[in-house]
C-alpha positions in Angstrom: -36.4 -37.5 8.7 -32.8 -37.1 9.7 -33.7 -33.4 10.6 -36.6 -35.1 13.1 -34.6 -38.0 14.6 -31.5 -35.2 15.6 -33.5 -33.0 16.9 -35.2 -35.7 18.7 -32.4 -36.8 20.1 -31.1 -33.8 21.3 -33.9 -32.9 23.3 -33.6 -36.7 24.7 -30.0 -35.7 26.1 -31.1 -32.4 27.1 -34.0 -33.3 29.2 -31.7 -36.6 30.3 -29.9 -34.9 33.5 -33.5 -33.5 34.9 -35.4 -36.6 34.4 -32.9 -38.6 36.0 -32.9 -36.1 38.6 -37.0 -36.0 38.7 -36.9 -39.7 38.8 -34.5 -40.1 42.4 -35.3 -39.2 45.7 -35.3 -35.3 47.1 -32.8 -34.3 49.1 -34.1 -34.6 52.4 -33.5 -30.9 54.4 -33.7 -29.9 58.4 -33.9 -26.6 60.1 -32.5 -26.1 63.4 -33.4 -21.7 63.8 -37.0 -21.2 62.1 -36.8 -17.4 62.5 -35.8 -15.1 60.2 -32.9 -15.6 58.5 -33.5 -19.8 59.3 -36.4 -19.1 56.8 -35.0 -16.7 54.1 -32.3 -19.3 53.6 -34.3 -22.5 53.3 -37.2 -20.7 51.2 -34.1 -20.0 48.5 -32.9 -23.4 48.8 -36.5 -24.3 48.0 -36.5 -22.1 44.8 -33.3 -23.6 43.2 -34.3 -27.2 44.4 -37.4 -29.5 44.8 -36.0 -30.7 48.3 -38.1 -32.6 50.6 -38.0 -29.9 54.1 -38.8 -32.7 56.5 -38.3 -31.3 60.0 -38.0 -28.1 61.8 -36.3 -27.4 65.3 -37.2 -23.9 67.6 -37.9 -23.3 70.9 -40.0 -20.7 70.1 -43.3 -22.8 69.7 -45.2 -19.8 67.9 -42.0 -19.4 65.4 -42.2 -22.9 64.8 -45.4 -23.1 63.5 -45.5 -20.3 61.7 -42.3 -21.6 59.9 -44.3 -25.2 59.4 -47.3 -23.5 57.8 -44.9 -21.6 55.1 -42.8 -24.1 54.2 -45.8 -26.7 53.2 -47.1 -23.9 51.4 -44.1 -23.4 49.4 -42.3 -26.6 49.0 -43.7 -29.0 45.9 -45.1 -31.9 48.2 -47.1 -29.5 50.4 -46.4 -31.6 53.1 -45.6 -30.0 56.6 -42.5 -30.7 58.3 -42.3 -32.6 61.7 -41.7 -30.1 64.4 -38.9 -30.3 67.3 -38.0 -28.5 70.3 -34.9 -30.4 71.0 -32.2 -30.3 67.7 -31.3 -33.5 69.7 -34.5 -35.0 69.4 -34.5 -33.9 65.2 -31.0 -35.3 64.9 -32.1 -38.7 66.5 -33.9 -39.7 63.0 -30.3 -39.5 61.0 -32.7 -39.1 58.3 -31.2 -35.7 56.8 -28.7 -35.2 53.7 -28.7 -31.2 54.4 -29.4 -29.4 58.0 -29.5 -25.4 57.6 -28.8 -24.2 61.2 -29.9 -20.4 61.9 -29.7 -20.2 65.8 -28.6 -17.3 67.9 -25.0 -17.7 67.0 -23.6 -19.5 70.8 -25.9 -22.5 69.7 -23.9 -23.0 66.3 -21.4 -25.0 67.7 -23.6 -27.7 69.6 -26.0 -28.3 67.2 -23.5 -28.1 63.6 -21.4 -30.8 65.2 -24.3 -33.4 66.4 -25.7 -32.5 62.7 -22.3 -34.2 61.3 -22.5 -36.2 63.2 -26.0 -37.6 62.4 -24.8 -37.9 58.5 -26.0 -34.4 57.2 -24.1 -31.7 55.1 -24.8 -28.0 56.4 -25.6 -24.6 55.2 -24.4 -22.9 58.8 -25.1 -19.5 59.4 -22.2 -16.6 60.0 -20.1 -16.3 62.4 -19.8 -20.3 62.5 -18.9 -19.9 66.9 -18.7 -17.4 69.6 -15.6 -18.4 70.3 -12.4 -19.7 68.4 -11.9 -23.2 69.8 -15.3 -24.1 69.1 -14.8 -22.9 65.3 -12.0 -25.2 65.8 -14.1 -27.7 66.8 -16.4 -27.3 63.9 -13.8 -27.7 61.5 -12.3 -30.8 62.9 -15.6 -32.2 63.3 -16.4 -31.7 59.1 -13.3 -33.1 57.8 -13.2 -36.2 60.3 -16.7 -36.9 59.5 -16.2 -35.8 55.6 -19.0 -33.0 55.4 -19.5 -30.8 53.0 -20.0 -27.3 55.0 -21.4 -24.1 53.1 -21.2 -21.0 55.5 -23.8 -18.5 55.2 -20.9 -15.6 54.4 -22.8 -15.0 50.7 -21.0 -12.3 49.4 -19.0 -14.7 47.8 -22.2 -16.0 46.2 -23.4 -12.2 45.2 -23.7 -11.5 41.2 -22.3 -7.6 41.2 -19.7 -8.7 43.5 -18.5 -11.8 41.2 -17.9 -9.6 39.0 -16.4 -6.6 40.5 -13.8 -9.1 41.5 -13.3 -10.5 37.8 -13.5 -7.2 36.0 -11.4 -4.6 38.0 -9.2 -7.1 40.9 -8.5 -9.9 38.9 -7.6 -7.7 35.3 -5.3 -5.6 37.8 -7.3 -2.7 37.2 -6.6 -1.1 40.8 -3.1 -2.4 40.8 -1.8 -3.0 43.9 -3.8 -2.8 46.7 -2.4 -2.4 50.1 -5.1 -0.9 51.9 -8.9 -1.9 52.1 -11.5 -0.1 54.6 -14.2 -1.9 55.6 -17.1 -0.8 57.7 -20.8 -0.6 59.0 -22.8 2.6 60.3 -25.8 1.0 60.5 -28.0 2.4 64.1 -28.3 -1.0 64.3 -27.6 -1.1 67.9 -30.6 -2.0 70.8 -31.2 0.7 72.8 -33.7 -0.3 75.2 -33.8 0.4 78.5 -36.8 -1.2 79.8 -36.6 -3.7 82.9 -36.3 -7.7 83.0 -39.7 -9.3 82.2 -41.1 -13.0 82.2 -40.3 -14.9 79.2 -43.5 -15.4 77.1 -45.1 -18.9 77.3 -44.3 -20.0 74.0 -40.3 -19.9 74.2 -38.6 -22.0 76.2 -35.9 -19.4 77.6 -33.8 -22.5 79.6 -33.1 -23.9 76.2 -32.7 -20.7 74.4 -30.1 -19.6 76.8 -28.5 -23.4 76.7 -24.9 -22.7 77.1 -24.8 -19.1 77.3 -24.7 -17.2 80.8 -28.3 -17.5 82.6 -29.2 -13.8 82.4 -32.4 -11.9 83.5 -35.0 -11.9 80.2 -35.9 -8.6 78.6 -38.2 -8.1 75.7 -35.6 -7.1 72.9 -33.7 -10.3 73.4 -36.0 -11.9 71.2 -36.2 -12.5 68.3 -33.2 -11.2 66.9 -32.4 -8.3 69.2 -30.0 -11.2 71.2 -27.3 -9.7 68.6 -27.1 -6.8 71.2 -25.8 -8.7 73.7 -22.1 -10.4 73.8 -23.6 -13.3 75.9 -25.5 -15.0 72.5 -22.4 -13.3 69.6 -19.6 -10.9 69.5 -21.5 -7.6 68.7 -21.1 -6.4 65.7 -17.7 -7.9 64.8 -19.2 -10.7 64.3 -22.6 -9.6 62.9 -21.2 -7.2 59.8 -18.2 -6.8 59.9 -17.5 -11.1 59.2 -19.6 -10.2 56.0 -17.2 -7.7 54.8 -14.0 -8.8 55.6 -14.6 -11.8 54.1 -15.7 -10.7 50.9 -12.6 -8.9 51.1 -10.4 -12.4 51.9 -12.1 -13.9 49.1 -11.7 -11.1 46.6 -7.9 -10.5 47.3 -7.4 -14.6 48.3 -6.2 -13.6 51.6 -5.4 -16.7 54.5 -5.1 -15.7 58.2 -4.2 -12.3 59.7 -0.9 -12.5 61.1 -1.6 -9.4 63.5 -4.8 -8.3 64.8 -5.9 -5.3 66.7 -9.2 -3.2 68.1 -9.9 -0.4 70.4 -13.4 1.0 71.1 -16.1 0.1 73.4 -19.5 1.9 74.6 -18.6 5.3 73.7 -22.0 7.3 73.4 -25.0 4.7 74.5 -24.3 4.1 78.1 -28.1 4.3 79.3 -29.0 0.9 77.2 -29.4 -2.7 78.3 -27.3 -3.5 75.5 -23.5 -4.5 76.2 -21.9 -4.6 72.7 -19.6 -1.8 71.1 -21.3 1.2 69.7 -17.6 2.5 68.6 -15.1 0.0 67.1 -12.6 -0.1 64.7 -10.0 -3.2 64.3 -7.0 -3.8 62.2 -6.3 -7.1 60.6 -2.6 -7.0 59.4 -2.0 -9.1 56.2 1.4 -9.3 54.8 0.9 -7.7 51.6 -2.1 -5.7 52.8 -3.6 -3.8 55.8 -7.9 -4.2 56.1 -8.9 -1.9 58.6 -12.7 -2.4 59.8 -14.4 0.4 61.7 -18.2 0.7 63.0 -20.3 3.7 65.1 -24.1 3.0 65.9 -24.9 6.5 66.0 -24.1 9.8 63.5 -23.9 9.6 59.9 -21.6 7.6 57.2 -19.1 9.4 56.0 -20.6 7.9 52.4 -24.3 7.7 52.7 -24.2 6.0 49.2 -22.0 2.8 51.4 -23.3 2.8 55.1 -22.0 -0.6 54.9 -19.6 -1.9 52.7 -15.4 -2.1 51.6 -13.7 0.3 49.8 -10.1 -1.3 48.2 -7.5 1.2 47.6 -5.2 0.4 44.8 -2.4 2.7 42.9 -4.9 3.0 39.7 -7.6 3.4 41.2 -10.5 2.6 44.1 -13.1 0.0 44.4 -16.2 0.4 47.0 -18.1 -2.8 46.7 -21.5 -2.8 49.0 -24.9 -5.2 49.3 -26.6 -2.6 46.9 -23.6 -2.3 43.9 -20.7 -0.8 43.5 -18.8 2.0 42.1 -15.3 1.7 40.2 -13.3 5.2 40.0 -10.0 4.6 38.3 -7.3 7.4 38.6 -7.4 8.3 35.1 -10.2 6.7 32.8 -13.8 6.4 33.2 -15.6 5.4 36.4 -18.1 2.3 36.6 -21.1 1.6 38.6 -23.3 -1.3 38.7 -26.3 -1.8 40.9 -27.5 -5.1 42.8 -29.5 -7.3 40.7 -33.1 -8.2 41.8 -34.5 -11.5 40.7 -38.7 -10.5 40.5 -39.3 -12.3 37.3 -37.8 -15.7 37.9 -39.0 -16.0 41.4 -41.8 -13.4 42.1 -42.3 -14.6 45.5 -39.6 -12.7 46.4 -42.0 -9.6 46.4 -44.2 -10.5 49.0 -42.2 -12.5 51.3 -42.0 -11.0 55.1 -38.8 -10.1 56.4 -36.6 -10.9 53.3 -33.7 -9.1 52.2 -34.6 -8.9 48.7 -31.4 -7.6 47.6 -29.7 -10.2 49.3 -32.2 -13.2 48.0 -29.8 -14.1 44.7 -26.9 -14.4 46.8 -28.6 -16.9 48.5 -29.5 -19.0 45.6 -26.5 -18.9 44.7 -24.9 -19.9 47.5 -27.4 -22.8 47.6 -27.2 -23.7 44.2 -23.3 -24.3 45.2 -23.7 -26.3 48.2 -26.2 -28.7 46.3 -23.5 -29.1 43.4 -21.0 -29.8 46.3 -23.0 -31.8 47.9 -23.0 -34.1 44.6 -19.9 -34.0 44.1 -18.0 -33.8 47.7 -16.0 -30.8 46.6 -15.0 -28.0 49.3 -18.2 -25.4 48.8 -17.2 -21.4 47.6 -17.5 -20.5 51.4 -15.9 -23.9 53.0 -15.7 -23.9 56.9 -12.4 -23.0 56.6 -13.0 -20.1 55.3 -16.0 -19.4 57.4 -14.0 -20.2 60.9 -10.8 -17.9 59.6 -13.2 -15.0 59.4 -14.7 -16.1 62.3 -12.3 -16.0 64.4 -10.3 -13.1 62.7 -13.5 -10.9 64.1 -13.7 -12.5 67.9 -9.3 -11.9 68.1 -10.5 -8.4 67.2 -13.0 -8.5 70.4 -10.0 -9.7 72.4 -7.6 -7.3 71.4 -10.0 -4.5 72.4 -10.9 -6.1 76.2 -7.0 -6.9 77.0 -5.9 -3.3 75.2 -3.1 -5.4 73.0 -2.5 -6.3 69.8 -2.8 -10.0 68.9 -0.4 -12.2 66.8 -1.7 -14.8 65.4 -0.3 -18.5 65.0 -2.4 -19.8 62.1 -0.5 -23.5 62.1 -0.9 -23.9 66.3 -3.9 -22.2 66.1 -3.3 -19.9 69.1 -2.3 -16.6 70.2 2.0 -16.2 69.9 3.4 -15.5 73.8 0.2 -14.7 75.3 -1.2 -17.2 77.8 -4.0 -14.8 78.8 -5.4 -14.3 75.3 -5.0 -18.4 74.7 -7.3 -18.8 78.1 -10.3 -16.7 76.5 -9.9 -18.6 73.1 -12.8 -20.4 75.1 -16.0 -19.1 76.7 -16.7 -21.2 79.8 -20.4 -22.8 79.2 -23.0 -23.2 81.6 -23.6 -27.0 83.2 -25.0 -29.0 81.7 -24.0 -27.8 78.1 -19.9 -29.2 77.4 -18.0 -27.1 75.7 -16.5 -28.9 72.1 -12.8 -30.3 72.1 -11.3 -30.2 68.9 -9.5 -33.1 69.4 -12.5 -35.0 70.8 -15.4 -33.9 68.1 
């Protein structure tokens, strides 16, 4: 009898937290960005949560339906989300606790602020701006408004990486590190050369462009192709290398570079429409450490194991940490490799589903599972917009440094480039009329 009534009551108090979880209200989610990575991240957050996806925002009108049709299939009420062209229009309603935004990355600014504003937390896609004072913006916006902000840099959310850091940096098993190389030699870059062509019917090109330069349309643009061109991001700086060099920040617990500096530019593909770097490599000076990012779009990695990836140089030994694992080699001892983690057997789905990254599908649940426990509990999220607009910015001061041939020193407090009056005046991209550009002091 005793034996009955304890086990009885155990279940009770195990079973407590999710009933009273079963019994409240979902979470009510948005979408602004139903494309691909807008829908790899909010079919994880439905995994790990039975979250109520009420709207969805795209200008693409075939990509929004699409996007509608999936997401009733998959979330638990099968119900399908209102649809929106105008994020402005969505945000009217106030009717969100969470908006994921997955735009082209020179609408992040716009639309993560007027989400704030309208009451919601955010999951915002990497980099968080185009340019630094509207990742200033951004952050001032979050803490006056008191959102919690989870950036979409989930290395920091990645299994083999977690412990990588906790088994060989943390235990001191590298020793010091003072240098880490971090890279990407992907042929990732567009090279098309075709000739403008009439948007198709179904995206609205005006509001696509918003307040990017009005250029002529051409068929890679979209979707995702736009990462080609430094009107709509910062090439890829801010594509891949952001990814890396803030898994490195987070792994070492580095702040702001006090020094940055790049050289490269359009070295081998001059024929294509696109007009990003095909050759970079930039230099973000720590004071205890030197991280040292270089990228080609063309020949082979000098590693074909780590095309993409960081490699952490310590006085015991070396650490090259990618998407896919990673490989320990002390100096003197016995070398360690781990690969990624797939997750087929909880979540099968992840087989099947177009476009995902299914290495990279954990990392987002993990990253979601920590914005919904922040979200709970108003604590700063494992990759807090602070973290996401240093890295941010970090990558666009490396852009700069490369276009005015200088090195950049950084003033982390005045948020501003030290003696340099030019480099201040491109800390913000002019935007075309109507769009405004943010103030940070005015969010």
């Amino acid at each position: 009898m005793v034996r009955r009534q304890f086990l009885s009551t155990s279940a009770a108090s195990i079973a407590a937290p999710y009933f009273a979880r079963a019994a409240g209200k979902p979470k009510r989610v948005g979408l602004i960005g139903s494309g691909w990575y807008g829908k790899s991240d909010l079919l994880r957050l439905i995994q790990v949560e039975p979250v109520d996806v009420v709207s969805l925002c795209d200008v693409d009108s075939q990509m929004l339906s699409r996007a509608a049709e999936i997401v009733a299939s998959r979330q638990v009420s099968k119900k399908q989300p209102r649809m929106f062209k105008d994020y402005r229009e969505m945000l009217k309603e106030k009717d969100l606790d969470l908006c994921l935004i997955a735009t082209p990355d020179h609408w992040h600014a716009l639309a993560a602020i007027e989400a704030m504003k309208a009451g919601a937390d955010l999951y915002l896609q990497k980099p968080i701006s185009v340019d630094v004072r509207e990742g200033q913006a951004i952050l001032a916006a979050a803490r006056k408004y008191k959102r919690v902000v989870q950036v979409g840099t989930q290395r920091r959310s990645t299994p083999h990486l977690i412990e990588a850091r906790d088994r060989f940096i943390r235990e001191g098993k590298l020793g010091k590190i003072a240098y880490v190389e971090v890279y990407c030699y992907y042929q990732m870059r567009s090279r098309d050369a075709s000739a403008p062509v009439e948007p198709p019917a179904h995206l609205d090109y005006e509001m696509w462009t918003g307040p990017a330069p009005m250029r002529p349309y051409l068929k890679t643009m979209h979707p995702r192709s736009w990462r080609a061109f430094m009107e709509y991001g910062n090439g890829i700086m801010g594509d891949m290398c952001i990814h890396m060099y803030d898994m490195v920040r987070w792994m070492l617990e580095l702040g702001w570079p006090a020094r940055v500096s790049s050289e490269g530019g359009i070295l081998v593909d001059k024929a294509s429409n696109s007009n990003i770097s095909d050759t970079q490599t930039a230099t973000f000076d720590h004071p205890e450490v030197k991280v040292v990012w270089t990228h080609r779009t063309w020949g082979q990695p000098p590693d074909p194991k780590y095309p993409w990836g960081a490699t952490f140089y310590g006085d015991k030994g070396m650490l090259k940490a990618s998407v896919m694992g990673y490989d320990f080699i002390p100096a003197r001892g016995e070398a360690v490799h781990k690969d990624v983690t797939y997750e087929f057997e909880q979540y099968p789905e992840d087989r099947t589903e177009q476009d995902l990254e299914r290495h990279v599908a954990p990392a987002i649940r993990g990253h979601m599972r920590d914005l919904l426990a922040c979200h709970e509990s108003r604590n700063k999220p494992v990759a807090d917009i602070e973290q996401g607009h240093i890295s941010t910015a970090s990558c666009i001061l490396a852009n700069l440094s490369m276009k005015l041939g200088r090195t950049l020193a950084w003033d982390a407090a005045k948020g501003e480039v030290m003696n340099d009056p030019e480099a201040n005046r491109l800390l913000a991209r002019p935007y075309r009329k109507p769009w405004v550009h943010p103030d940070p002091a005015r969010v």
